[in-house]
Wavefront OBJ file of the C-alpha trace (Angstrom):
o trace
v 0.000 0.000 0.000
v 1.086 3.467 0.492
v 3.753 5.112 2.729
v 4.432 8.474 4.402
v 2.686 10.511 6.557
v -0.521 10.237 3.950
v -1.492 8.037 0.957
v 1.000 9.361 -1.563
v 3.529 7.574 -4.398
v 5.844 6.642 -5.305
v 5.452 3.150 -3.951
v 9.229 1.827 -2.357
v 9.592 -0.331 -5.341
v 9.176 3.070 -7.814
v 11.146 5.381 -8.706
v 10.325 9.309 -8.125
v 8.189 11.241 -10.691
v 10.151 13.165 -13.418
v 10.041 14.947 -16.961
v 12.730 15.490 -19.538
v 13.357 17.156 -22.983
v 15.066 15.058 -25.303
v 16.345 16.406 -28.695
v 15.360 14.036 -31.541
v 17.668 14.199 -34.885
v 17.068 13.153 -38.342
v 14.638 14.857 -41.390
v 12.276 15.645 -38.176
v 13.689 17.034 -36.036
v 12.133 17.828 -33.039
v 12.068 18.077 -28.918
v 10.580 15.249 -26.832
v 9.400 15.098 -23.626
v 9.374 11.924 -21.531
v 8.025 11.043 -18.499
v 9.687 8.299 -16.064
v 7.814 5.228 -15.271
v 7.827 2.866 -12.231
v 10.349 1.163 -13.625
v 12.962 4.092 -13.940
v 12.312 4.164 -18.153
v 11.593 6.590 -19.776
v 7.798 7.242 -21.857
v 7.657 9.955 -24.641
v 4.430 12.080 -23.759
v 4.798 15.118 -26.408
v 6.236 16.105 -29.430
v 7.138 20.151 -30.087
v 8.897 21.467 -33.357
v 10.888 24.169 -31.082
v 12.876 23.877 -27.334
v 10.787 26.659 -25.940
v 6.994 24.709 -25.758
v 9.271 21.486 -24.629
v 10.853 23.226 -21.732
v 7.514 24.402 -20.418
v 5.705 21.497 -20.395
v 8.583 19.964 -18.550
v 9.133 22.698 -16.163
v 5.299 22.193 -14.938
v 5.202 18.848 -15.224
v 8.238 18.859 -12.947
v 6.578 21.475 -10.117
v 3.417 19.402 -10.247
v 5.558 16.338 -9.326
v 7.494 18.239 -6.330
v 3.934 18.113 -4.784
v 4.043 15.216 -2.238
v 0.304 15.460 -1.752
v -0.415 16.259 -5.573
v -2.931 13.786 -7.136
v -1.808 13.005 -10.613
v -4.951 10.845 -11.514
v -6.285 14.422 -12.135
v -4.421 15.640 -15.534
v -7.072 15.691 -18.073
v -7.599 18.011 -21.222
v -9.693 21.448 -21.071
v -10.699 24.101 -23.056
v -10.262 27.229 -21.121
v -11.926 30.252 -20.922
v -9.960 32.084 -23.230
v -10.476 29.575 -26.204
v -7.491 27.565 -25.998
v -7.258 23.753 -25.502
v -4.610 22.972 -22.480
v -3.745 19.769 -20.986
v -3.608 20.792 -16.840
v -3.422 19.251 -13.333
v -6.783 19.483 -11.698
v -4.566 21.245 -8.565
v -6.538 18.271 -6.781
v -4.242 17.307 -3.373
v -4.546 14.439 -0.928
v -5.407 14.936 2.591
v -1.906 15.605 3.671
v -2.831 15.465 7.640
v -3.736 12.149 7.109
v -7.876 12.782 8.509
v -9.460 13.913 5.571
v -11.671 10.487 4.437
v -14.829 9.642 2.313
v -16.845 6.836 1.998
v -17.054 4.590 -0.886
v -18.548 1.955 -2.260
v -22.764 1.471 -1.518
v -22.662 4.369 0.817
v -26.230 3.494 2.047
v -24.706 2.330 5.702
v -25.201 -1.321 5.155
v -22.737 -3.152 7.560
v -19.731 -4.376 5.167
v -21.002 -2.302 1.935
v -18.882 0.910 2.381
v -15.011 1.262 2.601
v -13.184 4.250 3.722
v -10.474 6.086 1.575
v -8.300 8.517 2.841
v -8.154 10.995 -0.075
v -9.071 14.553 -0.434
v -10.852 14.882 -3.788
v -12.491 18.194 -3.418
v -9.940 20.224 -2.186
v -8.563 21.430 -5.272
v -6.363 24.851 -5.312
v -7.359 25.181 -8.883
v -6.036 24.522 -12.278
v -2.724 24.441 -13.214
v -2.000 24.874 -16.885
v 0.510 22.567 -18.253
v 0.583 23.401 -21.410
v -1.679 25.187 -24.012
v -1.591 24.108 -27.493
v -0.452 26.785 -29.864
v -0.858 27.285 -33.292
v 3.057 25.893 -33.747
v 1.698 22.526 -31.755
v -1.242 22.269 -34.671
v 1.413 22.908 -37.304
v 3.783 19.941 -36.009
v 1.094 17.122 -35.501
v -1.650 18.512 -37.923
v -4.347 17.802 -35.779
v -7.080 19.913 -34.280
v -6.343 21.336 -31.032
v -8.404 19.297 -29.046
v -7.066 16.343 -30.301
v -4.042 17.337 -29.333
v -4.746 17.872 -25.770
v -6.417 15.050 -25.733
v -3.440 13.157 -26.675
v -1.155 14.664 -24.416
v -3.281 14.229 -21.373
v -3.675 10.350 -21.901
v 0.090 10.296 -22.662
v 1.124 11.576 -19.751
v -1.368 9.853 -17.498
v -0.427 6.621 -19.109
v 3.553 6.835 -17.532
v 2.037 8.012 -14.018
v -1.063 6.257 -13.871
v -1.214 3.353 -11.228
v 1.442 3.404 -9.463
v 2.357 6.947 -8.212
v -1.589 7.989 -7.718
v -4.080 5.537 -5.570
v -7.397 5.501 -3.853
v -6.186 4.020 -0.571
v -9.295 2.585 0.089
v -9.552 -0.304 2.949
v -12.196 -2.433 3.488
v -13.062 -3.799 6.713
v -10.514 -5.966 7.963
v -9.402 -8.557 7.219
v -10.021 -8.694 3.545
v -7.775 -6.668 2.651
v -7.271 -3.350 0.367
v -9.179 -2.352 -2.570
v -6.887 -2.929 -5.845
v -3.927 -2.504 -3.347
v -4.773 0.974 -3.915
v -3.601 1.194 -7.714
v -5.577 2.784 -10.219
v -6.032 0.999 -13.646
v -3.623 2.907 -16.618
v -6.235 4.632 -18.745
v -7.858 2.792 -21.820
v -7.125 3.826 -25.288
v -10.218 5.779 -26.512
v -11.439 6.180 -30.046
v -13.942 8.330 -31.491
v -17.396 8.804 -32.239
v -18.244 8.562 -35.244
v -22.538 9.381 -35.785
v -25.069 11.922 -36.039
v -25.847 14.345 -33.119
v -28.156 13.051 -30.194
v -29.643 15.375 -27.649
v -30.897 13.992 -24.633
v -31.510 14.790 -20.888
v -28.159 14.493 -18.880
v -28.107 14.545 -14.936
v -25.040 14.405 -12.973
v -23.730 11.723 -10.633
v -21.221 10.952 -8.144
v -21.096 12.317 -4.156
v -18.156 11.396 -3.054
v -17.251 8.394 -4.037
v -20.663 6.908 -3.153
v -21.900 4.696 -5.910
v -22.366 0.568 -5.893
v -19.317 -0.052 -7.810
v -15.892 1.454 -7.260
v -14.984 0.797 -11.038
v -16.612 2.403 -14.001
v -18.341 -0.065 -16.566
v -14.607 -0.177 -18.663
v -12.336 -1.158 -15.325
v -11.466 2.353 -14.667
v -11.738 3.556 -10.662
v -14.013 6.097 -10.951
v -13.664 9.628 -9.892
v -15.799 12.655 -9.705
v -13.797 15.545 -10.680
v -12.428 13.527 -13.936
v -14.309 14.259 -17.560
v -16.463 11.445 -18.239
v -19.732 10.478 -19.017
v -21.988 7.325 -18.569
v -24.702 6.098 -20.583
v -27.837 3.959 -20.181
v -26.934 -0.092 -20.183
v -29.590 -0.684 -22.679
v -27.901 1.820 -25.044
v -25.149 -1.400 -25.478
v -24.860 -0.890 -29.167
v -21.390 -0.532 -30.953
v -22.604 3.708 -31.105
v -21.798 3.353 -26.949
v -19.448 1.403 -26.577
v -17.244 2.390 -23.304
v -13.741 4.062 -24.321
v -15.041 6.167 -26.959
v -14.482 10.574 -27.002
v -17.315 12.708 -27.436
v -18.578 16.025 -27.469
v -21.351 17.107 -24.923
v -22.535 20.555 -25.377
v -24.909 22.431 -23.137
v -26.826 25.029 -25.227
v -28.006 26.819 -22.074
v -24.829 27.687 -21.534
v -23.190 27.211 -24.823
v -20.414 25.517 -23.522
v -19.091 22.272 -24.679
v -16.769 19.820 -23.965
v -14.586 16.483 -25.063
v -15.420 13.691 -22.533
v -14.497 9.793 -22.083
v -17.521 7.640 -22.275
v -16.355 5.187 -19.645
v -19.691 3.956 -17.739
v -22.797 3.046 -18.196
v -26.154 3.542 -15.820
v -29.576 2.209 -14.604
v -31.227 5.312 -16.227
v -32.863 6.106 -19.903
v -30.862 9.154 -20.071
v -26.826 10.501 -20.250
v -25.403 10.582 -16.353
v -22.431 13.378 -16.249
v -19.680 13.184 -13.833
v -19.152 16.455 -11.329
v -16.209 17.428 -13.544
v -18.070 16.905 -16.819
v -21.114 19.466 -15.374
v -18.896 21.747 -14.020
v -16.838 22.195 -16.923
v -20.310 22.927 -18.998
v -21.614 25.209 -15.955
v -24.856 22.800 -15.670
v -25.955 21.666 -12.446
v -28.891 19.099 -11.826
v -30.502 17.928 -14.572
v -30.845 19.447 -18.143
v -30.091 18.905 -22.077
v -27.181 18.333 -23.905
v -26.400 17.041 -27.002
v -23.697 14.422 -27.497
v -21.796 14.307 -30.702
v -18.505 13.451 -32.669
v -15.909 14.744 -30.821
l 1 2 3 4 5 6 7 8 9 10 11 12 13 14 15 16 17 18 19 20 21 22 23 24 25 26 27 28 29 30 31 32 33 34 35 36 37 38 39 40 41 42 43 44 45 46 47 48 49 50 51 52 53 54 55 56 57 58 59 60 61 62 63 64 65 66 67 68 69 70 71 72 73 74 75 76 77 78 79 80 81 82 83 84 85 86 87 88 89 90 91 92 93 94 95 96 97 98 99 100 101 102 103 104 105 106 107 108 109 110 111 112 113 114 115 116 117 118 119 120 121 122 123 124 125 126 127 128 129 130 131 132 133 134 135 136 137 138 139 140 141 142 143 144 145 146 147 148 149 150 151 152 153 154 155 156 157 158 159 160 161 162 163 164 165 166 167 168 169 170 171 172 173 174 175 176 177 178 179 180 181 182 183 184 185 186 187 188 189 190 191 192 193 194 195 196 197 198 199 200 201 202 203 204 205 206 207 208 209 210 211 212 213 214 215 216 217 218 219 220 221 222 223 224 225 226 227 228 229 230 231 232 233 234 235 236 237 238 239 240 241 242 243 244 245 246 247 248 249 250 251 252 253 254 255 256 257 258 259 260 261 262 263 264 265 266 267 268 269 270 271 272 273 274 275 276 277 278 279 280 281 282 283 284 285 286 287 288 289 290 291 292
């Protein structure tokens, strides 16, 4: 399990978190930076045509991992307010004195049904911008900005993912922890591909109470992440789990790209908390889901 004065990676048998800029020879030349894994190797994450955008997604990659209570589950893409796509740290920290806990699990208060993690999901400082993509970035991979983002955020997760970021949750002894508190590396995602559906979306997850501590793909779940679920009759290839999409609130008119990773008892979309807050909606409303 974990070590230290509160549920915080690396594990003994890892090495510490770290990002590098590698220059790459040859007819393309370009910058790379890796990330290290458990292992001590080394994981390419992004590609950038000049030193400059390489150095600064190190450099805050780097200050993010100095954080001994930083949660890096919580490095997704965004679009932010100014119109640019960003890959950023959800400035989400664990509970660093150690008495900050939630239940989860079927948090109904049957005996045996709920666990307790000690984790802190909701006390985020705010976002930390890792790197925007530029126009240069679009230039280099020819690919839409969101795209981009996307890309980066699952690269660098994948590297980190499991081993340096946990749920610490513990069951009632003696069976044991949860997953010896690891979190699943993320699932490749592809993406929609059909015509525009609007539909009524509510939003789900308090806490981490919910009857199953793993979204319907094998993911853990978590609230603050962008994801969406969708009815379990809906089981045609259109929903299949792992796939991007768009979800865009007109009453609002914002939009963004989210991970359909669950699925739900209901005849409607269910949002996570990060998914509605990102599209300002709160309760119940409609949204329409389309290619990404």
């Amino acid at each position: 399990m974990t070590h230290g004065p509160y549920p915080r990676q690396p594990r003994p048998e890892c090495v510490a978190n770290s990002a590098r800029v590698v220059h790459v020879g040859g007819n393309h030349r370009h910058y790379d930076v890796q990330c290290r894994t458990c292992a001590g190797g080394w994981q390419s994450v992004a590609q950038f045509r000049h030193v400059a955008g390489a150095n600064t997604l190190k450099h805050n990659l780097n200050s993010v991992f100095a954080k001994p209570a930083a949660d890096l589950d919580f490095i997704h893409p965004t679009k932010l307010p100014d119109g640019d796509y960003a890959v950023v740290w959800a400035g989400v920290l664990w509970c660093q004195g150690g008495n900050c806990h939630s239940k989860v699990g079927n948090c109904d208060g049957g005996p045996g049904d709920s666990h307790t993690t000690y984790e802190s999901l909701y006390k985020s400082q705010g976002e930390v911008v890792l790197k925007h993509v530029t126009k240069d970035d679009m230039d280099w991979y020819g690919r839409p900005p969101w795209k981009i983002a996307l890309s980066w955020a699952n690269n660098i997760r994948k590297p980190i993912n499991g081993w340096n970021s946990t749920k610490g949750a513990q069951p009632p002894l003696p069976s044991g922890p949860i997953f010896s508190g690891q979190i699943p590396t993320l699932h490749a995602a592809t993406d929609w591909n059909y015509p525009p559906v609007r539909m009524i979306a509510t939003v789900y997850g308090y806490g981490e109470c919910q009857p199953n501590f793993q979204t319907a793909n094998g993911e853990i779940f978590h609230t603050m992440d962008i994801t969406l679920a969708v009815p379990h009759r809906l089981n045609s290839k259109k929903w299949n789990r792992n796939q991007w999409v768009k979800v865009s609130n007109r009453a609002t008119g914002r939009s963004v790209r989210a991970r359909l990773t669950d699925v739900c008892g209901c005849d409607h979309v269910d949002l996570s908390h990060g998914t509605a807050r990102a599209l300002k909606m709160s309760g119940t409303g409609m949204v329409t889901v389309s290619r990404p």
